[in-house]
N, C-alpha and C positions, 0 to 999 in steps of 0.2 A: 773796627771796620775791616771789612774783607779786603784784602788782594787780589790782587785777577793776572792769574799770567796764561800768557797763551803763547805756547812751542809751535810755531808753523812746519810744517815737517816734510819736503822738497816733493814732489811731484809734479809726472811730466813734463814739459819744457822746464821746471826746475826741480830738475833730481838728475843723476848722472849713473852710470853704471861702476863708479868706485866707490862709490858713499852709500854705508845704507840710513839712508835718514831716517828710517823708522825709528830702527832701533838705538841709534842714537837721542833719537828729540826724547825719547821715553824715558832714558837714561837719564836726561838734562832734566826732566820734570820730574823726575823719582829725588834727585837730588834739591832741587826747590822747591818741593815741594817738602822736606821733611822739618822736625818741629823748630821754629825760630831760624829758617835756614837764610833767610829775609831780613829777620830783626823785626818778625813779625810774627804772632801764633796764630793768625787765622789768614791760610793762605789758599787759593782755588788754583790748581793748576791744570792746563788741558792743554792738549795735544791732535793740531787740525793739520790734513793735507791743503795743501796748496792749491786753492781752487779758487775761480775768479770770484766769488762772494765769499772768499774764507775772511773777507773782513769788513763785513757788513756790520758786526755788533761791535768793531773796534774804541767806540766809546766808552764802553762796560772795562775797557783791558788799562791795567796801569802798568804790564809791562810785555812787551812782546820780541820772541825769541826767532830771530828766524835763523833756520837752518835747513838752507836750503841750496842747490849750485844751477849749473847752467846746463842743462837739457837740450830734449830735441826742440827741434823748431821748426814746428809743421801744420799748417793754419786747417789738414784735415784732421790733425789727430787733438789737439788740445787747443785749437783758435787761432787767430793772427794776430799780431800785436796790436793792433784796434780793439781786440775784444780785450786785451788786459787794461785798456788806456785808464777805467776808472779804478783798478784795483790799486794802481801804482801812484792814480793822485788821490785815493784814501790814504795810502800809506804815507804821502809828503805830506799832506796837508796835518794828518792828527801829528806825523814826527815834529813838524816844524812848530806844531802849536802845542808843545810842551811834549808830547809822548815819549814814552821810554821804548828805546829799543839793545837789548844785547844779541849782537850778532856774532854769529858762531862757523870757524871755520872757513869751507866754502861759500860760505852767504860774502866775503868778498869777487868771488865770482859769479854773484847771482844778478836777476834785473838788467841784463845789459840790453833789456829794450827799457826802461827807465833812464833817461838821461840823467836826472837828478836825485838819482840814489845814490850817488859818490858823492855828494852833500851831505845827505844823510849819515852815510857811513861816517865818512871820515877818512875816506883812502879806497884802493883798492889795485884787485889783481888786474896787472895788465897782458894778455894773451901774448906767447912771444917774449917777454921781459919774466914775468916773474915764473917761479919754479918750486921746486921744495928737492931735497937729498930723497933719498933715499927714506923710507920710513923705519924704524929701529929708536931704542933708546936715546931719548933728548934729552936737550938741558934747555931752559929758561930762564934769563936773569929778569927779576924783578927791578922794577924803575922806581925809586920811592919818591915820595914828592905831591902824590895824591893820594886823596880820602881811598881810592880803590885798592893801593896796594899798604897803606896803613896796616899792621898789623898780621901782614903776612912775612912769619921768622922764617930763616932761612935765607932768603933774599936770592933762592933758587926753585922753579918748578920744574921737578922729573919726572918725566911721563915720556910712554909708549909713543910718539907719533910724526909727526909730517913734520919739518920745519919749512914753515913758508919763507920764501925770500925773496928779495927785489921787489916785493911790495911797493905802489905809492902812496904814501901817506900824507895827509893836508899838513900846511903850515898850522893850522890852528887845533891839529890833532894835539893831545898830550899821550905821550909814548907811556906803559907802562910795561910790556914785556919785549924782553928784547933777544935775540938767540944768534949764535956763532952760524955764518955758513960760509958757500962760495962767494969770493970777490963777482967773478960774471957768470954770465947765465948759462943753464946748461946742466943735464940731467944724468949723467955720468957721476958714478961713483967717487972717480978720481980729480974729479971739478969740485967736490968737494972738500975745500983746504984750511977752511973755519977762519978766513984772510978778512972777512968781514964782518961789523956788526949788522942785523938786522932787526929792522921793528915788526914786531908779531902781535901785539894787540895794543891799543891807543883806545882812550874817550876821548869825547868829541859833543860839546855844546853849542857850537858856533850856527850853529842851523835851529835854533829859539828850544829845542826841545834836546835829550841825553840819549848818548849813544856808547854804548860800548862793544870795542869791534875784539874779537878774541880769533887767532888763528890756530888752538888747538882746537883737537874735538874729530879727527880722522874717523874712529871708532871706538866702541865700548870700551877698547882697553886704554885708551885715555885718560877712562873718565874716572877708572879705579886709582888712579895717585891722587893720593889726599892733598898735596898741595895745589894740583889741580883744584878739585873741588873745592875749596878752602877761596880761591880765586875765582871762581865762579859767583859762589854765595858771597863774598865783598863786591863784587861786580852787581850784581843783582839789588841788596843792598842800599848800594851808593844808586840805582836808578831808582828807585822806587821813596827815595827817601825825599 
């Protein structure tokens, strides 16, 4: 039986001018896409901009990526939140009735005209509160304890990127990556004192359907550390399974 994954890929009001989500979602789907990357050998992967009927075939999808942030918002240039109203209750309604979603990144800051995508999620960026250092050489402690981080050695991911912090995370999230930053908020180098632990990706079931929220994924050179990838394809995986 096929797979179907479909990389939503951030455009206008959700795409930002740090992120290039092209080139990432492509990245994302080059690597789920390769043989058994699933725990599956026949896998479809595609890669759509973010358009108000980018989810009209969402029945066809068993697992959807989005990667996408928070844009402009200008009801001349890509609609008013009226015109996304039924984009956003496609996406509750198929997540909440089983659909898989792994979210990547900035997709914690995406939707903020969707009230009930932080259900889905599982937590999210709050503007003003959360932050990330400086971007440069990270660490990642893995949280074991779930099928998703099963089998990933090391019990560290190193990669090139953004440490998100002060995230809100739900009660009924399950933590699985966790990273060193500042105790309080604040975007200065030297606020960075590595005083606290933070959660950077969680799954998340409690909304009838699978979600896995991952806050790496800046850019391409992210997605080159193999422990990375390695956690992606467990994430992917464990929804689909």
């Amino acid at each position: 039986m096929t797979t179907r994954i479909l990389v939503l890929a951030g455009r206008g009001r959700y795409e930002d001018p740090w992120h290039d989500h092209a080139a990432t979602s492509h990245e994302v789907a080059r690597i789920l896409g390769e043989p058994e990357a699933v725990g599956r050998d026949d896998v479809v992967v595609r890669v759509r901009s973010t358009w108000r009927d980018a989810l009209d075939d969402l029945d066809d999808v068993d697992l959807l990526v989005l990667n996408s942030g928070r844009g402009r918002i200008d009801p001349d240039f890509d609609g008013a939140d009226g015109d996304w109203v039924a984009f956003h209750e496609r996406l509750a309604g198929w997540a909440r009735s089983g659909g898989s979603v792994l979210a990547l990144h900035q997709a914690a800051n995406t939707f903020a005209d969707a009230p009930g995508f932080e259900e889905v999620l599982g937590g999210r960026w709050i503007p003003g509160v959360s932050m990330h250092p400086p971007i440069g050489d990270a660490v990642f402690d893995v949280v074991a304890g779930h099928p998703v981080t099963v089998g990933l050695g090391g019990g560290v991911i190193d990669a090139y990127d953004e440490r998100y912090c002060h995230l809100v995370v739900a009660e009924s999230s399950r933590v699985l990556l966790t990273t060193r930053g500042p105790a309080e908020s604040g975007f200065s180098a030297e606020a960075d004192d590595g005083a606290r632990v933070h959660s950077v990706a969680w799954a998340n079931d409690a909304h009838g359907g699978r979600t896995v929220y991952s806050g790496l994924g800046h850019d391409v050179r992210s997605f080159t550390s193999e422990p990375h990838r390695a956690f992606l394809r467990s994430a992917a995986a464990w929804l689909v399974s």
